[in-house]
N, C-alpha and C positions, 0 to 999 in steps of 0.2 A: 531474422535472427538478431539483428541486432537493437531492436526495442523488450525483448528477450533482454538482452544483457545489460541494457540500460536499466530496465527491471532490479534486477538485479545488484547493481549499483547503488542504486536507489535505496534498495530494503536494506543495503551495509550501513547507508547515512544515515536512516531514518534511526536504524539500529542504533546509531553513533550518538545521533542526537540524542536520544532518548538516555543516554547512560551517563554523556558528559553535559545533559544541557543546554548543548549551542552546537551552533554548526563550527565545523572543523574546517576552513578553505585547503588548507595541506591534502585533509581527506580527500573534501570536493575533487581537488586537480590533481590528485596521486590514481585517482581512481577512475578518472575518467581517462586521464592519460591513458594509464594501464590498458583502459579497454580497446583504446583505439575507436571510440566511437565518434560518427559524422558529427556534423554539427546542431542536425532536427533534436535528434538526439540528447545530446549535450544540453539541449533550449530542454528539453521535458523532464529533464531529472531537474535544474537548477528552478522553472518552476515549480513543479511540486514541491520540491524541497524548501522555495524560499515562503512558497503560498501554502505550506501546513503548518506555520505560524498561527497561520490566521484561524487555517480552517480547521486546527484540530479539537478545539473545546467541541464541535460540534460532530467533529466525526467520533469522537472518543463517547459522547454521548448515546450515538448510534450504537457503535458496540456493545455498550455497558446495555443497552435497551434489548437487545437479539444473542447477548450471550446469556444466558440464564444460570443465577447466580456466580457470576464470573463481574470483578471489577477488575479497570484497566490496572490497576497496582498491582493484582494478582497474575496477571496475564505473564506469561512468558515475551520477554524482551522482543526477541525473533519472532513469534507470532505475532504481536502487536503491530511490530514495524512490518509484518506482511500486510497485517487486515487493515491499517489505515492506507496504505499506498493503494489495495486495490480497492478500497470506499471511495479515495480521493477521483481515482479514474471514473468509476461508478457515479459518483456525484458532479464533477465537472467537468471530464473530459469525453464528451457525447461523441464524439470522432472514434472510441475504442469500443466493441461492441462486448456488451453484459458477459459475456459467456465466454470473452478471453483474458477478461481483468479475473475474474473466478477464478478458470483454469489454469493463468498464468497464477494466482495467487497459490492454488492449492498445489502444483510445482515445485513453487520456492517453500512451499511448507514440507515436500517430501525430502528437499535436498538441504535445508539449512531449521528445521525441525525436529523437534523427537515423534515417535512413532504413532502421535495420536494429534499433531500438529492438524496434520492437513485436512484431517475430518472435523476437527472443532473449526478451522477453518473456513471450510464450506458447509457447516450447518450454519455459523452465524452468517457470510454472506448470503446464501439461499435464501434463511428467512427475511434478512433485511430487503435484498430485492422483492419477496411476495409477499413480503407485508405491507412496505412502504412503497408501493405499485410505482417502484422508479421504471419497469419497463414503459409500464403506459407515459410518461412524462418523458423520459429520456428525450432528447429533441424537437421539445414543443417548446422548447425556454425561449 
């Protein structure tokens, strides 16, 4: 449950970022306080968060490649910071398996989405996993 709400934390920041720019630490430690979450926990939002610096020209590319005629400018804020948090798991976190970075994504899209979130959702993760055969790679890195 509570990688669930770390999840969840996450998709606020990401959300944050995306509207103000930069990372907010107040956010960061408002919101993790909030949660009351361990410390594993706490290490996995602060990576992702501090490592889609890096990694997001590339995940943003992925999207804009599997969403069909959709670019990331047009993309709703909220869905955005859903699909790249569960790309980034998909992409480099091989410890979470394909099919709960999905499900968990398409979740956050039922509860902090409007009503057609969670399907464009998981059309674009679907196709990016079976097109880009990250199953077959997943854990050969």
């Amino acid at each position: 449950m509570s990688r669930k709400v770390a999840r969840e934390v996450l998709m606020k920041l990401l959300y944050e970022k995306d509207l103000a720019r930069e990372h907010h630490e107040e956010s960061l430690a408002s919101l993790v306080d909030e949660s009351k979450l361990d410390q594993k926990n706490q290490e996995y939002i602060k990576e992702i968060l501090f490592s889609m610096d890096a990694e997001q020209a590339k995940i943003d590319a992925y999207i804009e490649k599997y969403a069909k005629d959709w670019t990331v400018d047009r993309m709703a804020k909220v869905d955005l910071a859903i699909i790249r948090l569960a790309m980034y798991e998909i992409l480099y976190k091989h410890d979470i398996p394909l099919g709960v970075s999905i499900n968990e994504a398409v979740e956050l899209a039922k509860k902090y989405g409007n009503e057609k979130s969670s399907s464009f959702i998981n059309g674009i993760l679907g196709n990016f996993i079976r097109l880009e055969s990250i199953e077959d790679s997943k854990g050969k890195d």
